[in-house]
Structures are given as structure tokens and as C-alpha cells.
C-alpha positions as CSV (number, residue, x, y, z in Angstrom):
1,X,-12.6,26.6,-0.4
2,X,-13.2,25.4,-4.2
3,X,-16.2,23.9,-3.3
4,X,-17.5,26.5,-1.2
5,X,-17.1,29.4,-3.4
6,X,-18.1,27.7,-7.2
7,X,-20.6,25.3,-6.4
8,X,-24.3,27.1,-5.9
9,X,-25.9,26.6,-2.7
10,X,-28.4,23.6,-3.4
11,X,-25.6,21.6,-4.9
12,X,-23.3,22.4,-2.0
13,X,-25.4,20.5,0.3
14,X,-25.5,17.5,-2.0
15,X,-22.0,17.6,-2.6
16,X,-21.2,18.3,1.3
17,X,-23.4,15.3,1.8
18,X,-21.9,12.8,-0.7
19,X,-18.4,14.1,0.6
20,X,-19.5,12.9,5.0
21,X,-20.8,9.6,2.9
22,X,-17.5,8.8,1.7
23,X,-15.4,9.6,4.6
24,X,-18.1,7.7,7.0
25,X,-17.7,4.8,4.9
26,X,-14.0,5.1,4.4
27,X,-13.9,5.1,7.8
28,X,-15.7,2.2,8.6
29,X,-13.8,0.3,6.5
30,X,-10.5,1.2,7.7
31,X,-11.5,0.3,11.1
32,X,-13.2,-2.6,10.1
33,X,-10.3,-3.9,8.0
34,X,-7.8,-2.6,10.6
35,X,-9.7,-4.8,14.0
36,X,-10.1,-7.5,12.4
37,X,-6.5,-7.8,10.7
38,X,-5.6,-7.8,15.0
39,X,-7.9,-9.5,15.8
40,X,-7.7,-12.5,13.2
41,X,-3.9,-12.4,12.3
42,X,-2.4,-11.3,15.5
43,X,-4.9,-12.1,18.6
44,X,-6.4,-15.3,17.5
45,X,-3.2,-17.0,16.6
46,X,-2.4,-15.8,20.2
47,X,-5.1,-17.5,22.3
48,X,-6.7,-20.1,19.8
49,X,-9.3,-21.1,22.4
50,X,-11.3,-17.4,22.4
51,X,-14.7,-18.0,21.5
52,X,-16.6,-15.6,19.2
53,X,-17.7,-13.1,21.8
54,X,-14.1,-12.5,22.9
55,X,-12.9,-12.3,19.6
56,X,-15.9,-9.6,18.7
57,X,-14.4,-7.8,22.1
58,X,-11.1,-7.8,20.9
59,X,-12.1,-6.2,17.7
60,X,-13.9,-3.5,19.2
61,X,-11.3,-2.4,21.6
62,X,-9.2,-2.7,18.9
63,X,-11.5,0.0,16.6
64,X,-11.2,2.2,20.0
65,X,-7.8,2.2,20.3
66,X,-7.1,3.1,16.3
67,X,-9.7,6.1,16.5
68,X,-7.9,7.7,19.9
69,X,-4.7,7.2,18.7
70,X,-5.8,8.7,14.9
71,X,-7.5,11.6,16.9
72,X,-3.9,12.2,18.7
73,X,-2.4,12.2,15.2
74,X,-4.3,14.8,13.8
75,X,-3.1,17.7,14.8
76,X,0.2,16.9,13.1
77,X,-1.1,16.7,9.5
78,X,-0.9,20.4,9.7
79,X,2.4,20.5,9.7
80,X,2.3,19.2,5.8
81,X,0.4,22.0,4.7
82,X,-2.6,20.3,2.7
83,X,-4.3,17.0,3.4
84,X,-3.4,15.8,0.0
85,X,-0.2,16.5,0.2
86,X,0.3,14.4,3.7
87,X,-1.7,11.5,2.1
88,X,1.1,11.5,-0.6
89,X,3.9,11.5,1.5
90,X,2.5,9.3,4.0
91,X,1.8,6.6,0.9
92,X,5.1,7.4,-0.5
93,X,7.1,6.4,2.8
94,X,4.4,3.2,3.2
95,X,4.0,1.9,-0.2
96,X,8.3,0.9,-1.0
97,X,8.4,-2.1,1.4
98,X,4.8,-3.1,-0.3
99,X,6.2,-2.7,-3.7
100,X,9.9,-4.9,-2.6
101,X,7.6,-7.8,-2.6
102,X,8.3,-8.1,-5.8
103,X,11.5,-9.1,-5.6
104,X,9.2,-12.8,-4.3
105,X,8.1,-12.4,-8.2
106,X,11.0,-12.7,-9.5
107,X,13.6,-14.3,-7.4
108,X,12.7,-17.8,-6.2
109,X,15.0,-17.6,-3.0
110,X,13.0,-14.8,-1.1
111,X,10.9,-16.6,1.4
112,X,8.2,-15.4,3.6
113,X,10.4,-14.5,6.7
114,X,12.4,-11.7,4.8
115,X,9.1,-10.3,3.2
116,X,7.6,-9.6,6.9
117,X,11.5,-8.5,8.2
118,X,10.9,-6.2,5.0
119,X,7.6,-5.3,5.9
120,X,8.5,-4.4,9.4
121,X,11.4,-2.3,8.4
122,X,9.6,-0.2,6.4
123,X,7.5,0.5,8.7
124,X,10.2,1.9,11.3
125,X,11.8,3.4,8.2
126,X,8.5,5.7,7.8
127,X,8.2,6.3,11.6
128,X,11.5,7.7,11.6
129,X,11.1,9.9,8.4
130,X,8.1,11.6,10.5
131,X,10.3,12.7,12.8
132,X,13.7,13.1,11.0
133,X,13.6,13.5,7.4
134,X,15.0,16.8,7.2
135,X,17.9,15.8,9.5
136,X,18.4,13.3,6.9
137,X,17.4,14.1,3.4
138,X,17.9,17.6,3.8
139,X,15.0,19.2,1.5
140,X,14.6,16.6,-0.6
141,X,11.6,16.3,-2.0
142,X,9.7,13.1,-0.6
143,X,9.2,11.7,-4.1
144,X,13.3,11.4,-4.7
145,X,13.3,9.6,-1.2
146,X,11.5,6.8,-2.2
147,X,13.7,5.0,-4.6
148,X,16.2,5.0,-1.7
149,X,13.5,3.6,0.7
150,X,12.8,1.1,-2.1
151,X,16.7,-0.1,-1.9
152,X,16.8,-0.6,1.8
153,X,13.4,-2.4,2.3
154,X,14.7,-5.0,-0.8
155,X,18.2,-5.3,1.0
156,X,16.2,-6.4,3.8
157,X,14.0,-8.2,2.5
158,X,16.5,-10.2,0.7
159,X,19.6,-10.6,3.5
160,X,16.2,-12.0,6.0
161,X,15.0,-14.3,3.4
162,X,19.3,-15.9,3.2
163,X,18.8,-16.5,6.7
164,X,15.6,-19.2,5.9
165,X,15.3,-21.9,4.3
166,X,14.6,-21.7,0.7
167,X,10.5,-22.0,-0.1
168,X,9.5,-25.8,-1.2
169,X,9.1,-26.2,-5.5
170,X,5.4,-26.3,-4.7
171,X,4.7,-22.9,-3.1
172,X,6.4,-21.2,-6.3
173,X,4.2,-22.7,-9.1
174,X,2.4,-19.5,-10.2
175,X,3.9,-17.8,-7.9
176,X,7.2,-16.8,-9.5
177,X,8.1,-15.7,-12.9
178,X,8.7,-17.7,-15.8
179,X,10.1,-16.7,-19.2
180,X,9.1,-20.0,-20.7
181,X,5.3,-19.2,-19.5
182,X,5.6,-15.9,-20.8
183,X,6.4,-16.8,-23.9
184,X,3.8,-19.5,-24.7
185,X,1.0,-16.5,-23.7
186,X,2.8,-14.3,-26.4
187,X,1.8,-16.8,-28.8
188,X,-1.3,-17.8,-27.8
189,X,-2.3,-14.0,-28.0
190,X,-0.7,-13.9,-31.2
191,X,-3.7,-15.4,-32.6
192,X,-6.5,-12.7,-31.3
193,X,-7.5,-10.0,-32.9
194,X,-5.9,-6.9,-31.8
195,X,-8.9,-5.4,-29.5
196,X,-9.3,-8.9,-28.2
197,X,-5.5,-9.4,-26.9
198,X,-5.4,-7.3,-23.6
199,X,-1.1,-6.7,-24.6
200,X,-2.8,-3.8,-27.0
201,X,-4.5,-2.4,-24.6
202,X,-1.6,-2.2,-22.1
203,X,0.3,-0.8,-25.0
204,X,-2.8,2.0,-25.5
205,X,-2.5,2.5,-21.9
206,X,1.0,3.6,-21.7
207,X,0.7,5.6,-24.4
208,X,-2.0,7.6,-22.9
209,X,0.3,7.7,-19.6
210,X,3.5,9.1,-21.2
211,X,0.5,11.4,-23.2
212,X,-0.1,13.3,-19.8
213,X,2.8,13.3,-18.3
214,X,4.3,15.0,-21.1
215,X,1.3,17.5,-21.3
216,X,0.9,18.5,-17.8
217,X,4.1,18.0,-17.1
């Protein structure tokens, strides 16, 4: 409606133009990323003799099937009252079993296994607060939830990860943290000047951050 009412009417179709461009092309990437993920990850590993034509088959059932089921979908984003605000809580329910990986940074036990058991679980655990988050948080709003999705997707992550074999010496060489290597880039940055040593700018940076929050805040 912004757009509609402010900008003047040669602009509008520009910016009506460049907004089709991006979602086109957003588009096409998803589905491209998205069929050949299955196709790669999942249905070559399946049948490792498919030639190249079979695998290009695959993918493009695969783009199908992602469009028909997104068009299904659709009609249930109004029930979130803006797009924006369904993108957010969509990515807020997705993005805490991402962000548990990090418990592979800094804890040398956690193996593969438990990050995909972690993985997976999230996933249910966002399929289900589609459905049932009110019977379960109440109104709570979404952002409070995460922390809590954050907790389970680690827990799981971690118990899975118990279950398997610890990961060899070699896959954790800089993989993992290390407070030794840490420190010896502290003092090799020591010696650059300041706009030179990129922990100033990350100091500048979160400045600016708490900056905003506290102004529009």
C-alpha cells in the first residue's frame, strides 16, 4: 500500500518491476538449491548408478512437487497477519536447531549423528508450533519461544551425539575452538594498526548495534 500510494506513477512501474525481478529470481534459487539438495544429497546416494538424465528428472519433479506443495501453503500465511511477520516467525522456529550447531564449535564430543538428530528435531519442533503453539505457549510472543527451542534442539543434539562414537583428532583441527589459537591471533593483531585489526571494527560494530537498539528501541 506504501508503495502504491507515495511513489509517482513512472517510478511505480520500475519499482513494481525490480520487486517481480527479485522474487523471480529468489524463486529460482530456492528451487534450484532446494532439487538439487534431493536430488544430490538424498536421491543420488540412493541409486548411485542414475545417469545424468535421470538425475536432471529427478530434480525437476522435485522443483514440481516444492511449487504445488508451497502453492497449498499459501493460503495459511494469512492467518499471520503480514508476510513479514510470517517470514519472522517462520525463521525464528527454523533458525534454533541451525544455530545449536554450535555447540560442534565448542564441544569436541558432538559428532555428526547428533547434529542431523538435532537438525531433524527441529524441524518437527516447527511443524508442530504451526499447528499448536497457542496450545502450548499460550500468547507468548514467538521471539521468547526461541531460547526454549534453542535448549531442546542442543539437548538433542548433544544426548544423539553420546550415543556415537566420538569424531577422530583429525576432523577437529580447525574445526573446534581453541583458547591457545585465540590467543596467539590476539597477539599477532596486537601489532596492526587499529583500522587494520578487524577486532576494532567488531568492537565499532557492536557499538553501532547496542546504538539502535537503544534508539528505536
Amino acid at each position: 500500500n506504501m508503495v502504491l500510494q507515495l511513489i509517482p506513477v513512472g517510478l511505480l512501474g520500475i519499482m513494481l518491476a525490480a520487486l517481480l525481478s527479485a522474487l523471480t529470481s529468489t524463486l529460482s534459487a530456492i528451487l534450484n538449491s532446494t532439487s538439487t539438495l534431493f536430488t544430490m544429497d538424498f536421491y543420488a546416494q540412493y541409486n548411485k548408478n542414475a545417469s545424468s538424465q535421470k538425475l536432471v528428472i529427478i530434480g525437476k519433479i522435485t522443483s514440481c512437487v516444492i511449487i504445488v506443495a508451497a502453492a497449498l501453503w499459501a493460503p495459511q500465511i494469512g492467518k499471520f497477519g503480514s508476510l513479514l511477520k510470517y517470514y519472522q516467525e517462520m525463521l525464528s522456529y527454523i533458525a534454533p536447531p541451525v544455530a545449536a550447531f554450535l555447540l560442534g564449535v565448542f564441544n569436541k564430543r558432538v559428532n555428526g549423528n547428533g547434529a542431523f538428530a538435532g537438525l531433524l528435531s527441529g524441524l518437527a519442533i516447527a511443524v508442530v508450533m504451526l499447528f499448536y503453539k497457542n496450545e502450548i505457549f499460550g500468547d507468548m510472543h514467538f521471539l521468547l519461544i526461541v531460547p526454549f527451542l534453542l535448549t531442546v534442539s542442543g539437548i538433542v543434539i548433544y544426548l544423539v551425539s553420546m550415543c556415537y562414537p566420538k569424531p577422530v583428532a583429525e576432523k577437529l583441527v580447525d574445526t573446534t575452538f581453541s583458547m591457545r589459537e585465540l590467543k596467539a591471533e590476539f597477539r599477532a593483531n596486537r601489532a596492526l594498526v587499529w583500522y587494520k585489526n578487524y577486532h576494532s571494527w567488531a568492537i565499532v560494530l557492536l557499538v553501532l548495534s547496542v546504538l539502535i537498539w537503544i534508539i528505536f528501541s
